[in-house]
C-alpha positions as CSV (number, residue, x, y, z in Angstrom):
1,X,-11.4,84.4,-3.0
2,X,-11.6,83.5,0.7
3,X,-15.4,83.4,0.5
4,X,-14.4,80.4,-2.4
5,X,-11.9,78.8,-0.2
6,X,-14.3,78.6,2.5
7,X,-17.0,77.3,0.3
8,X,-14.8,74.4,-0.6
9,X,-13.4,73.6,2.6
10,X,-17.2,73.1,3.7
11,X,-17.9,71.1,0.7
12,X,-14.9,68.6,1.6
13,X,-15.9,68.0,5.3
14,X,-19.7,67.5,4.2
15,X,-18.3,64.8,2.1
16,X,-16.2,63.6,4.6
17,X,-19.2,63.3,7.5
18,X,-20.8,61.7,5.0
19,X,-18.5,59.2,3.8
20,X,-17.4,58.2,7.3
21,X,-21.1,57.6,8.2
22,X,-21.6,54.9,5.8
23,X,-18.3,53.6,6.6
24,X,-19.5,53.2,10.5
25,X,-23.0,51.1,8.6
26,X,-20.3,48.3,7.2
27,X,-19.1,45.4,8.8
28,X,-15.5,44.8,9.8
29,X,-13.6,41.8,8.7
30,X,-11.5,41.1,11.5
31,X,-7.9,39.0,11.1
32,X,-8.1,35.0,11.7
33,X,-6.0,34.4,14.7
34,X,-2.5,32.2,13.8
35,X,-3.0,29.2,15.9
36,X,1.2,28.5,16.1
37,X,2.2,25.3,17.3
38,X,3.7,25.5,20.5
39,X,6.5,23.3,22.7
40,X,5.2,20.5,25.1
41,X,8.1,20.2,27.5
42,X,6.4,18.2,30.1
43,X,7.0,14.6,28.1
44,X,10.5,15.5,27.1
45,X,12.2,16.7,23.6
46,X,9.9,16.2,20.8
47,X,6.6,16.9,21.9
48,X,4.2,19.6,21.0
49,X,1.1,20.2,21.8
50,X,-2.0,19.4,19.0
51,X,-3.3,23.2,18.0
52,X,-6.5,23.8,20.0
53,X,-6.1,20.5,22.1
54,X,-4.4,20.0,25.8
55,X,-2.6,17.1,24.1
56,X,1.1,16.8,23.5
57,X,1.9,14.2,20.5
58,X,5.5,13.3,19.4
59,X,6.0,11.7,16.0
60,X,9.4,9.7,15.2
61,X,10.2,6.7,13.0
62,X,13.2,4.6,12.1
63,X,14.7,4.0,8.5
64,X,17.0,0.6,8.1
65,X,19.0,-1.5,5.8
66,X,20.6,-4.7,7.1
67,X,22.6,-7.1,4.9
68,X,23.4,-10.3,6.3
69,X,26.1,-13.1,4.9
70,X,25.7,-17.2,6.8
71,X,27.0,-20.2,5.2
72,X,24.5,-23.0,4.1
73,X,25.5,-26.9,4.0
74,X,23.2,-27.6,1.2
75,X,21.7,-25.9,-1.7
76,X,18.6,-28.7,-2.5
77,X,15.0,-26.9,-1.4
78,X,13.6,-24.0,-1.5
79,X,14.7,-22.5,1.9
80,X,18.2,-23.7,1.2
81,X,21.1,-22.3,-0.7
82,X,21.1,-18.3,0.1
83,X,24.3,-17.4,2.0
84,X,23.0,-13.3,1.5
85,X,20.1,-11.7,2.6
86,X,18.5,-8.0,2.8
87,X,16.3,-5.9,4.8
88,X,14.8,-3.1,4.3
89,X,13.0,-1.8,7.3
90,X,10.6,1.4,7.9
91,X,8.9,2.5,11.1
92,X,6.7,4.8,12.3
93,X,5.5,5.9,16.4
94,X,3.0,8.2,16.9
95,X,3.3,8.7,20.8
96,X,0.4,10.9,22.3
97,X,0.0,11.8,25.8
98,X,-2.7,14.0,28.4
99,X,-2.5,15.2,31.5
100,X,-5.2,14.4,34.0
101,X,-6.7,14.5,37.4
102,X,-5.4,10.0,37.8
103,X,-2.4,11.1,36.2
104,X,-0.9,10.8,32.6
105,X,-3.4,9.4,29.7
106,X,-0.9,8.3,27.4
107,X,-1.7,6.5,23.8
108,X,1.3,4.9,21.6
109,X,1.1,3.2,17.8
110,X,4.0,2.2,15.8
111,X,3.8,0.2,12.7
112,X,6.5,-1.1,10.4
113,X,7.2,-1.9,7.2
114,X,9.7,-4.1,5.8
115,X,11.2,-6.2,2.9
116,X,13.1,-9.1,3.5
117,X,14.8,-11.5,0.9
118,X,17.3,-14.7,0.9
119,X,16.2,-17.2,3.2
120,X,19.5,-16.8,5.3
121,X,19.0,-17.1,8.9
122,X,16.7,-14.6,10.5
123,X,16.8,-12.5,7.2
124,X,13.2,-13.8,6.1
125,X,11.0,-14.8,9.0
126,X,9.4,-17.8,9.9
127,X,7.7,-16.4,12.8
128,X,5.9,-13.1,11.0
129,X,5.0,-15.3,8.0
130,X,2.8,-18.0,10.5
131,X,1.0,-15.3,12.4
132,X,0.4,-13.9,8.8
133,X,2.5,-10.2,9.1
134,X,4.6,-11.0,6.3
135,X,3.8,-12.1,3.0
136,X,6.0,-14.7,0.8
137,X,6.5,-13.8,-2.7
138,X,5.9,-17.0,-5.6
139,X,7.7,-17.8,-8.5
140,X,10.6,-19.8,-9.2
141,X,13.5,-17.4,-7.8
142,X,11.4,-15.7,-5.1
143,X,9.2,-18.9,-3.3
144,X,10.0,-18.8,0.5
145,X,13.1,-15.9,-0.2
146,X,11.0,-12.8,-0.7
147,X,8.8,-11.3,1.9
148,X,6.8,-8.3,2.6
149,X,6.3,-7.2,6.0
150,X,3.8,-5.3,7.6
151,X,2.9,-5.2,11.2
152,X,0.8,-3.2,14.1
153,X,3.8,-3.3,16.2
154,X,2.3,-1.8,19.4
155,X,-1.1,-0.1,19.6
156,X,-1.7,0.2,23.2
157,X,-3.4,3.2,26.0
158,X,-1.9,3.5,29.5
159,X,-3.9,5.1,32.0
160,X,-3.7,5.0,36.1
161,X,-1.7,1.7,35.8
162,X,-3.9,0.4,33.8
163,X,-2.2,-1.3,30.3
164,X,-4.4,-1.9,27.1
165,X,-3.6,-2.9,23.8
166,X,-0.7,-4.6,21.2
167,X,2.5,-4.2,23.7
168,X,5.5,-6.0,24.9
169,X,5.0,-9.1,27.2
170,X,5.6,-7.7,30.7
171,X,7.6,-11.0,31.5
172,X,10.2,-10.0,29.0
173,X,13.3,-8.4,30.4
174,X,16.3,-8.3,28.8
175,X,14.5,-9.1,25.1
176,X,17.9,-9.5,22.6
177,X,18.9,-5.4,23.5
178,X,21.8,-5.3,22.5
179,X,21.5,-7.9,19.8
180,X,20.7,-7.0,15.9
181,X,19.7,-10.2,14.9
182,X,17.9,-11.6,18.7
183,X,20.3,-14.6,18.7
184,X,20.2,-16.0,21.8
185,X,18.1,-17.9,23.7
186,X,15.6,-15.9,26.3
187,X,12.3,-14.1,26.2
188,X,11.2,-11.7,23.9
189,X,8.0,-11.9,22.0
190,X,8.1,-8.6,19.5
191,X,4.4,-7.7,20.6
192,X,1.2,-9.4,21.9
193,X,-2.2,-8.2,23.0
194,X,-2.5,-7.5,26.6
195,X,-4.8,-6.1,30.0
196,X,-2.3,-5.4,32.3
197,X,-2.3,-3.1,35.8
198,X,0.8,-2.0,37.7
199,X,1.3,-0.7,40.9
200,X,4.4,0.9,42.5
201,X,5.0,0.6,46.2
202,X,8.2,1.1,48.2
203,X,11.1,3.1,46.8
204,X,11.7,1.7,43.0
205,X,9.4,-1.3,43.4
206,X,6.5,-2.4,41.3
207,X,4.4,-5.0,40.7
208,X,2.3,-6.5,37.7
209,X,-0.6,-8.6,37.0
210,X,-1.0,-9.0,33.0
211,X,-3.9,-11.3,31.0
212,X,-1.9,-11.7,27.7
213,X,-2.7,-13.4,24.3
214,X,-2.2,-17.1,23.9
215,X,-1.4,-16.5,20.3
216,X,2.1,-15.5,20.4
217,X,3.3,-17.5,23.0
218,X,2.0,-21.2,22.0
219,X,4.6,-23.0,20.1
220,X,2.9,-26.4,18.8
221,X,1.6,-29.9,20.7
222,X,3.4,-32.3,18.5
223,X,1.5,-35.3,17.3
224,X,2.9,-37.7,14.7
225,X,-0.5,-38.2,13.1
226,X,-1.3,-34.6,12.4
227,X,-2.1,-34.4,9.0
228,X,-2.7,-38.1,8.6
229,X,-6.4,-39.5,7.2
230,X,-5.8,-42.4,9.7
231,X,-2.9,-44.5,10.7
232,X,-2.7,-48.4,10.9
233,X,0.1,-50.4,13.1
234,X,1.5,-53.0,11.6
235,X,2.0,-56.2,13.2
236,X,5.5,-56.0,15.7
237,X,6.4,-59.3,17.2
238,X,8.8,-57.5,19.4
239,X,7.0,-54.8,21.0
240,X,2.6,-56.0,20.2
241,X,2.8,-59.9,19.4
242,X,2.3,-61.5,16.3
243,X,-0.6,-60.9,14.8
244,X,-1.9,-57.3,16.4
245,X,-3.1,-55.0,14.8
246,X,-4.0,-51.3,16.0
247,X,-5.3,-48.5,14.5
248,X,-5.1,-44.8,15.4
249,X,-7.3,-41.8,14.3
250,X,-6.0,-38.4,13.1
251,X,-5.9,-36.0,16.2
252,X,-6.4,-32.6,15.5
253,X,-3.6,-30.9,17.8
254,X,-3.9,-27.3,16.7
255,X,-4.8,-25.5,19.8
256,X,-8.1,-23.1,20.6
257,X,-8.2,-19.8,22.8
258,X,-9.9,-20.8,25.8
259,X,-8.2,-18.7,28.6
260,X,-5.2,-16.1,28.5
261,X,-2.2,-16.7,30.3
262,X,-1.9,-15.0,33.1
263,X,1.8,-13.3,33.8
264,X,3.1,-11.4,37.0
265,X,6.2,-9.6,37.3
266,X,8.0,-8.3,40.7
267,X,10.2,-5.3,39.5
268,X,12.5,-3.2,40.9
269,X,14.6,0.1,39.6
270,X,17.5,2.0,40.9
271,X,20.2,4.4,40.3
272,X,22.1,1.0,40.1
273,X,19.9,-0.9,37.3
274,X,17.4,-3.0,37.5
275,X,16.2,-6.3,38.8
276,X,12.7,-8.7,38.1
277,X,11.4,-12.2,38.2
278,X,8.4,-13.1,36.2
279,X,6.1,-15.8,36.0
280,X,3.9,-17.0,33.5
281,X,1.2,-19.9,33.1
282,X,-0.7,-20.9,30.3
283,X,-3.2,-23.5,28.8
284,X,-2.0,-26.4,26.3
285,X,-5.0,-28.1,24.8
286,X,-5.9,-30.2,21.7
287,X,-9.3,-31.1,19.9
288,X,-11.1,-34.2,19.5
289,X,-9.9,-37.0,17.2
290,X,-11.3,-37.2,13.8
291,X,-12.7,-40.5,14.1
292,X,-13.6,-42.3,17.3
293,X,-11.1,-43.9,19.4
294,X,-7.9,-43.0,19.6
295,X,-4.4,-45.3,21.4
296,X,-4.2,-48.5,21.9
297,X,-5.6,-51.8,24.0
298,X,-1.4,-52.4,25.2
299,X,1.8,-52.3,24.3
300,X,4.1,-54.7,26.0
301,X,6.7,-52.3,28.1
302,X,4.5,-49.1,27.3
303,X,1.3,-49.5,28.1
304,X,-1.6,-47.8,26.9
305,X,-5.9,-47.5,26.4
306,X,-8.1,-47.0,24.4
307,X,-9.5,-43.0,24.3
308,X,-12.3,-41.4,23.0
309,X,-12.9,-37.6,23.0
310,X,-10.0,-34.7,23.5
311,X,-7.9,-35.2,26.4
312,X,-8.0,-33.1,29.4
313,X,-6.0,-29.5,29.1
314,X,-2.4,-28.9,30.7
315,X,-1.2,-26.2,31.9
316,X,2.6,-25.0,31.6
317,X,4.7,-22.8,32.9
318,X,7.4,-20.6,33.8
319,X,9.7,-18.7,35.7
320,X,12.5,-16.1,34.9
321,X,15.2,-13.7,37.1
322,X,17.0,-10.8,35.6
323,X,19.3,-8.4,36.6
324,X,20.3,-5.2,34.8
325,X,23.4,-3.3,35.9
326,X,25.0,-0.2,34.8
327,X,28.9,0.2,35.0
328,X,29.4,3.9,34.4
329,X,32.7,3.3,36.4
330,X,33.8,1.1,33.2
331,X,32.2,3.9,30.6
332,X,29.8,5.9,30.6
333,X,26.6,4.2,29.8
334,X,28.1,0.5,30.2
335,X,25.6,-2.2,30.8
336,X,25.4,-5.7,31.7
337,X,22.6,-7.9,31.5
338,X,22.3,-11.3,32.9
339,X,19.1,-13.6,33.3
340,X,18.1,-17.2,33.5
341,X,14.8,-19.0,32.6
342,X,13.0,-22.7,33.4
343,X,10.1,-23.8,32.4
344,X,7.2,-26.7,31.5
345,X,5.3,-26.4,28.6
346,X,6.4,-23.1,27.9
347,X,9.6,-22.8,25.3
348,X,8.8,-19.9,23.8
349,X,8.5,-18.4,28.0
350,X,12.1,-19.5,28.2
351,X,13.2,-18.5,25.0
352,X,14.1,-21.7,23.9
353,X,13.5,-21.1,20.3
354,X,15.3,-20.0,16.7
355,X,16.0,-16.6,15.6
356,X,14.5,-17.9,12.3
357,X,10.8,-18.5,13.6
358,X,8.7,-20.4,15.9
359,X,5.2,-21.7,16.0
360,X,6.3,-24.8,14.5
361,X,7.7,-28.9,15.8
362,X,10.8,-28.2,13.7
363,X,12.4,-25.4,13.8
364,X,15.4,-24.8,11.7
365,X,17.6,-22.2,12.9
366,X,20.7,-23.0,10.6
367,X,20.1,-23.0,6.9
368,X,20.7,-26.7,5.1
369,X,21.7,-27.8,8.7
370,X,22.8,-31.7,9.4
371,X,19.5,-32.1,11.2
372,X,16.5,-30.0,12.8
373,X,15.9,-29.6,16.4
374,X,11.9,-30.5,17.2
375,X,10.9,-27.6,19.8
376,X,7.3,-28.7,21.1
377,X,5.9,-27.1,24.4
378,X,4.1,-30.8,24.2
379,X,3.6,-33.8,23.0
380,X,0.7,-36.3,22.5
381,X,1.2,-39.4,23.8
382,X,0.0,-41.8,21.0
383,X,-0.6,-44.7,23.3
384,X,-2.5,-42.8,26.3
385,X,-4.0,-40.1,24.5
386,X,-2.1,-37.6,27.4
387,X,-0.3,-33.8,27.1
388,X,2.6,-34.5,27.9
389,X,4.9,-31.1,28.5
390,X,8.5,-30.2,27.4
391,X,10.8,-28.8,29.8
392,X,13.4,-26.2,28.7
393,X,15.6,-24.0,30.6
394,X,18.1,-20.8,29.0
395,X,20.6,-18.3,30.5
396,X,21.8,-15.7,28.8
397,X,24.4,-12.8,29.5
398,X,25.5,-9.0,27.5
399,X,27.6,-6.4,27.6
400,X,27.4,-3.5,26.5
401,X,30.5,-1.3,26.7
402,X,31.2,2.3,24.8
403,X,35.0,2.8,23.9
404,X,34.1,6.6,23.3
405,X,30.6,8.4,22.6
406,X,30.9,7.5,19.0
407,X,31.9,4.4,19.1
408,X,30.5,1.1,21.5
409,X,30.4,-2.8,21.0
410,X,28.2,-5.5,22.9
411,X,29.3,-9.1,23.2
412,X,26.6,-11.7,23.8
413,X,25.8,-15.2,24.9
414,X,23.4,-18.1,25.6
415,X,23.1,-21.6,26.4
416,X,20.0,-24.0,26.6
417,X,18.6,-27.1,26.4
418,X,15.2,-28.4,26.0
419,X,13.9,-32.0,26.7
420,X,10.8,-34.2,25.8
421,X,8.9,-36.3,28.2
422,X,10.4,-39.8,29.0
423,X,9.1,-42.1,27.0
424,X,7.8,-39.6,24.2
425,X,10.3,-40.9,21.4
426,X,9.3,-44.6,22.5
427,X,5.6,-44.3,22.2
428,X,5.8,-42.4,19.0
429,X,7.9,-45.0,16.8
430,X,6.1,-47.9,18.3
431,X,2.8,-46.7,17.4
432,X,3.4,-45.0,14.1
433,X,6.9,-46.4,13.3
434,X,7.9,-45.4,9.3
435,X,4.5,-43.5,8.7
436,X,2.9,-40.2,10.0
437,X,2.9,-36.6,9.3
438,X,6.6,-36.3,9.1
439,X,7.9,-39.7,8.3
440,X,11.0,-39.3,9.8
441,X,10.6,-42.1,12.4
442,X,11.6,-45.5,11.1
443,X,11.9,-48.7,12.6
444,X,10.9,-49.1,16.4
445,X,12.9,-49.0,19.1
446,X,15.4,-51.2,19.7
447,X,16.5,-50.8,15.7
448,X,19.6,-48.6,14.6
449,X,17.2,-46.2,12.6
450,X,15.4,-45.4,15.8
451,X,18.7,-44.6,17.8
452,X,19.6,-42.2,15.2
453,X,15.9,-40.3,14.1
454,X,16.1,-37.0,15.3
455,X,12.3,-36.9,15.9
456,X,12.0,-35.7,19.6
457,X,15.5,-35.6,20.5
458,X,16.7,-33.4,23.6
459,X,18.9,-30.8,22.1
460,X,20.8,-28.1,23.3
461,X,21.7,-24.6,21.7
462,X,25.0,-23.0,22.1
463,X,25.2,-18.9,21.0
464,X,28.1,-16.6,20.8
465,X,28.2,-13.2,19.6
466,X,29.6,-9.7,19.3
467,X,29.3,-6.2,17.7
468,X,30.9,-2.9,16.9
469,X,28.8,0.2,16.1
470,X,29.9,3.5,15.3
471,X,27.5,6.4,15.6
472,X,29.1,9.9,14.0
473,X,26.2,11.7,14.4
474,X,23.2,11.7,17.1
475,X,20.6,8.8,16.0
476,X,22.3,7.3,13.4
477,X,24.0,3.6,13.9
478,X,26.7,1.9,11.1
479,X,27.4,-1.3,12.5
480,X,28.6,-4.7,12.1
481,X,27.6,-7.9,14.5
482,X,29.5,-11.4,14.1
483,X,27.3,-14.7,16.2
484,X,28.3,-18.1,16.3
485,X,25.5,-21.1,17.0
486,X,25.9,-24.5,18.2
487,X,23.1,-26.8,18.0
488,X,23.3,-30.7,19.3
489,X,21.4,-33.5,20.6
490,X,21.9,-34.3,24.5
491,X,22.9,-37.7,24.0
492,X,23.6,-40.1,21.4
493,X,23.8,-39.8,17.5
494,X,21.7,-38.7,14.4
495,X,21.4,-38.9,10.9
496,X,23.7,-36.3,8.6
497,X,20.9,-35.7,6.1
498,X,23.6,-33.4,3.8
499,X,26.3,-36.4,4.3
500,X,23.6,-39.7,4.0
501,X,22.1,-42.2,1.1
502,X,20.7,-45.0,1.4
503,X,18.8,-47.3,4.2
504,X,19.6,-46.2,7.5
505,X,21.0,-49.6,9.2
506,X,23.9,-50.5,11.2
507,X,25.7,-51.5,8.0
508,X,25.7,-48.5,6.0
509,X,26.3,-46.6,9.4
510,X,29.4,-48.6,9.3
511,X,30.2,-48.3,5.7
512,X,29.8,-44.6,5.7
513,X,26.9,-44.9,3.0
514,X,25.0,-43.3,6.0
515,X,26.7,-40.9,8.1
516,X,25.7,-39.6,11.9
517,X,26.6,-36.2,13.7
518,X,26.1,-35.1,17.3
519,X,26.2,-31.6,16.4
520,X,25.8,-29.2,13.7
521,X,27.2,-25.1,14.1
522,X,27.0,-22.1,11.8
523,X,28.2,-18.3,12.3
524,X,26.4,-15.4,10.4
525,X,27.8,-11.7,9.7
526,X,25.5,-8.7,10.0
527,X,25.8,-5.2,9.0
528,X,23.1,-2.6,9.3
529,X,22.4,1.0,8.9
530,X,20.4,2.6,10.8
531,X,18.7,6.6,11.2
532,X,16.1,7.1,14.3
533,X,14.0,10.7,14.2
């Protein structure tokens, strides 16, 4: 019996040697290693680092709805009529960022999507439909009331001062932020493409030198022929002499990228606030006639030559001061913002525009409004073939002011005014006088219907605002934001086109067939929803 035992015992180790011998020949499948996503804490909350990179990325966005309510004065066109509009806004930021031996190597994106109907004020925009980034809807109903929006909002790489990319205009400052709809009257371009460098020197200063895109800053040259085959003055006893006769060639007055404009910005930053003055110059510049000559031999009281080829370039410009102060001794986290602008050439510097769009010679900014302010950087001078610039100035002041941590309110305000160069209007209606591009000159001056044309009128722009936003939770905004905007002409009269029939003379002015306003105003009512992540 123990002889068996022991015979078996054997037996089993044999095949145990054996067994773990072959085991040893086989290859050993070793556990993938969990690559976990770790915490970047060097950029602040949000970030972690890419698995297997020494990069820290952060990825947020920004879901809205806004529902906005402004009266109209007339329901004829397409554009008119809406009193409610919607948007519905999506956006995305990808923010990705590197340590190195010069310092941070950071690269930011964010695009957005939106949809936009009603063609109430600042609901469907003028502005992203010109440079193309939103798309109007057709048929019947939707024509100029239905937009989809979809934009590279910034896209730019900062490394060792160095700035790259689709980013904010460095000579923005305040930039409507504390508005909802961007109301008033200063600086802010949404995005353009830029070089840039900055340098900081001193305790809180810094200074910037920035080549930005002409694009996005060049509101038009206006030209009364633009669009014309060719214009032909009638005889004018009063201002040619019997029997004259002058013709004009269409002048193509859409501008060309020849040179960037160059911006620089003196900043500095404090426990305090903030303070900076910026400057800015660019190029305004036209193409050659399509035809061969273009003015005239004289004009009685105007002047003028003959011209052939484009007219030299001008250049205009501007300048702009703001200060930002904080007033924790109000409330915690109270602001106030004030700035001021001035400029030649340059409206869209100054922030002379309307929250419904620039890029164009009329821009409306109230919906079926008495008349349209004309908001040219420049005009060409019919008569002498010369740029001739524009000069606007704005100021604008906000407050921002929390009542508690849930709930805060900003109230807002602007005023501007823009004017043409003297003798603009003149030269216009004397060469062109009932016929151009826009045929709203008529008569020449001297005549009742010239007084009152609003073609190249100085205006001014009058804006008033306030809001109330409640935030129960972190990141997410319900508020409400009530504006009120004035818009009139300097001096004089014009035409009521909602209130008017009929020729406009001095008799119908007086009969009331024809009507005249100095001024027209409208108010609009916001409300928007809002969830950052």
């Amino acid at each position: 019996m123990k002889l068996l035992k022991s015979s078996l015992l054997g037996t089993a180790a044999a095949f145990a040697s054996v067994a773990g011998a072959h085991a040893a020949d086989l290859p050993v499948k070793k556990a993938v290693p969990i690559e976990y996503v770790r915490v970047c804490s060097a950029y602040g909350a949000g970030f972690f680092y890419i698995p297997g990179t020494d990069t820290c990325i952060r990825l947020s966005g920004r879901a809205r709805l806004d529902i906005g309510y402004q009266p109209t004065d007339s329901r004829s066109g397409s554009g008119n009529g809406d009193t409610t509009g919607y948007i519905g806004l999506a956006r995305i930021n990808v923010d990705a960022r590197t340590q190195t031996a010069y310092g941070t190597l950071r690269a930011f994106t964010r695009i957005q999507f939106a949809s936009r109907t009603g063609a109430t004020g600042g609901l469907r925009s003028g502005t992203q439909e010109r440079i193309g980034s939103a798309f109007g809807a057709t048929g019947q109903d939707q024509v100029g009331r239905d937009q989809q929006f979809v934009n590279t909002d910034k896209a730019f790489i900062q490394f060792a001062g160095l700035t790259a990319g689709r980013a904010s205009s460095f000579f923005d400052f305040y930039a409507h932020d504390f508005e909802f709809a961007g109301a008033t009257l200063n600086s802010d371009v949404q995005s353009t493409n830029l070089l840039a460098y900055s340098a900081k020197f001193g305790e809180g200063f810094s200074a910037t030198v920035s080549l930005e895109d002409p694009t996005f800053r060049r509101n038009t040259v206006y030209s009364q022929t633009f669009g014309a085959a060719g214009v032909t003055g009638a005889p004018s006893p009063v201002l040619i002499g019997v029997g004259a006769t002058n013709t004009f060639s269409n002048y193509d007055v859409s501008q060309r990228n020849r040179m960037p404009d160059f911006v620089g910005v003196l900043r500095y930053d404090a426990a305090w606030g903030s303070a900076q003055i910026s400057a800015a110059v660019k190029e305004i510049n036209v193409q050659n006639p399509v035809g061969s000559t273009f003015g005239i031999a004289s004009v009685p009281g105007l002047g003028g030559a003959a011209v052939t080829g484009a007219p030299a370039s001008e250049y205009g410009w501007a300048v702009q001061g703001g200060v930002k102060i904080n007033t924790p001794f109000i409330a915690p986290g109270d602001t106030l913002y004030l700035q001021g602008a001035y400029g030649e050439g340059a409206t869209l510097y100054t922030g002379y525009s309307s929250y419904n769009g620039s890029y164009t010679s009329i821009a409306s900014t109230i919906n079926g409004a008495a008349f349209d302010p004309f908001m040219s950087d420049a005009t060409l001078n019919p008569l002498t073939g010369k740029i001739e610039t524009s000069t606007s100035f704005t100021v604008v002041g906000s407050f921002l002011h929390y009542w508690s941590p849930e709930w805060r309110s900003a109230v807002f305000g602007s005023y501007g005014e823009l004017s043409f160069a003297r003798g603009a209007r003149a030269a216009n209606a004397a060469a062109f006088q009932t016929t151009g591009a826009t045929g709203q000159f008529t008569g020449v001056p001297g005549q009742t219907s010239f007084d009152v044309s609003p073609v190249l009128r100085d205006t001014y722009q009058i804006v008033a605002g306030a809001s109330l936003i409640w935030s129960p939770v972190k990141d997410l905004d319900i508020g409400v934001e009530g504006f009120y905007t004035k818009v009139g002409v300097q001096n004089g009269r014009v035409v009521d086109r909602t209130q008017s029939s009929g020729t406009v003379n001095a008799a119908n002015i007086a009969s009331g067939a024809v009507r005249t306003v100095t001024a027209d105003d409208t108010y609009q009512v916001r409300m928007r929803v809002q969830r950052d992540f």
